[in-house]
N, C-alpha and C positions, 0 to 999 in steps of 0.2 A: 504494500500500500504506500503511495507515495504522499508527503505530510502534507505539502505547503505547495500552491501554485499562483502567482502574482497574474492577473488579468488589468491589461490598460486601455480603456473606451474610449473610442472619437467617433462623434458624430458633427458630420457638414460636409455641406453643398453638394446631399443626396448621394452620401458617399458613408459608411460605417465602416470602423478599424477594430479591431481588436488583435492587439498584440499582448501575446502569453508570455510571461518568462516564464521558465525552468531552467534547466539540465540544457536543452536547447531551445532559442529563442524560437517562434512563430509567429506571420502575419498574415493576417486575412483581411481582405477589405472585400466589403459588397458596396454592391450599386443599390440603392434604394431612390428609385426616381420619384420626385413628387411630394417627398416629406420632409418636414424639416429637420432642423438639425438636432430637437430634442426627440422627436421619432426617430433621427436614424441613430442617435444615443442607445436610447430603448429600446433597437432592431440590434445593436449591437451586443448589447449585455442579452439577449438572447441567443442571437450565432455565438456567443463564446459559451454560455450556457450547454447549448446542444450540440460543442465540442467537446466537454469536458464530460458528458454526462456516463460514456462509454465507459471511463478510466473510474477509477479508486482513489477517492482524493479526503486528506481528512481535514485540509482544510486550504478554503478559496479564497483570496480578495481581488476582491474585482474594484479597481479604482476608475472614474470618471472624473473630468473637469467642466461636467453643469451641474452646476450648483442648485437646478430647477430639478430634471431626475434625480440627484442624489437625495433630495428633501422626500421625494415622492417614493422612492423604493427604499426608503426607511421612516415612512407614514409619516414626517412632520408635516407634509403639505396632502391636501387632497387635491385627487386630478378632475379635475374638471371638464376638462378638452374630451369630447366624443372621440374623437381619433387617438391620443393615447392611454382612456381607455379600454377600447380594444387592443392595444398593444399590452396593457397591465393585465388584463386577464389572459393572454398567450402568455408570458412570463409567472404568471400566479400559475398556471396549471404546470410550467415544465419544473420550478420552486417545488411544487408536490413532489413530483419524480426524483427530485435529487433532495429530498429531505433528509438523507441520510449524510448530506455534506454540510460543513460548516461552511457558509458563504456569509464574509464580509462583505458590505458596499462602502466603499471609501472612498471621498471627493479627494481630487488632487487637481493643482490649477493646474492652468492651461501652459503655463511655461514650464512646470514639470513631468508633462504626459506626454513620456516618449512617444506616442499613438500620434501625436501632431504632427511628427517629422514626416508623416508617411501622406497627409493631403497636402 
């Protein structure tokens, strides 16, 4: 079982990052046309979600630099936006699935999120 995995979130300009560190770095980027940059946040911490879901992890932190998702997927803000939430209940249901892992969500600004170098 592998302990510890670092997850780093970009979302903008209909584009989502998410680069892993471990043992060996990874990056993924999708295209998300059409949504903004806090949906393609929120599109992201789910493609890294349903990366990690395979493996055996005993503990995740997923860090972002919006400070608007980071409030909202650690309930200090309620969402309001019809558009993301349907995005929170696609992430509340894969949350089920991997309730067996310890997932951090951690804000990290925008000049510290290696994930930016990549838009």
């Amino acid at each position: 079982m592998q302990l510890l995995i670092d997850i780093y979130i970009k979302g903008k300009n209909g584009k989502g990052i998410c680069v892993i560190s471990g043992e060996e770095n990874e990056e993924f980027i999708e295209e998300f046309s059409g949504l903004s940059n806090n949906q393609c946040e929120w599109k992201s911490i789910i493609k890294a979600m349903n990366i990690i879901s395979g493996e055996e992890f005993e503990e995740v932190d997923i860090y972002m630099d919006s400070l608007l998702v980071y409030r909202q997927i650690n309930f200090i803000y309620h969402i309001k936006n019809k558009d993301l939430k349907n995005i929170y209940f696609e992430w509340n249901q894969l949350k089920n699935v991997l309730s067996g892992t310890n997932i951090n969500y951690k804000y990290v600004s925008g000049q510290e999120n290696p994930a930016r170098k990549l838009l």
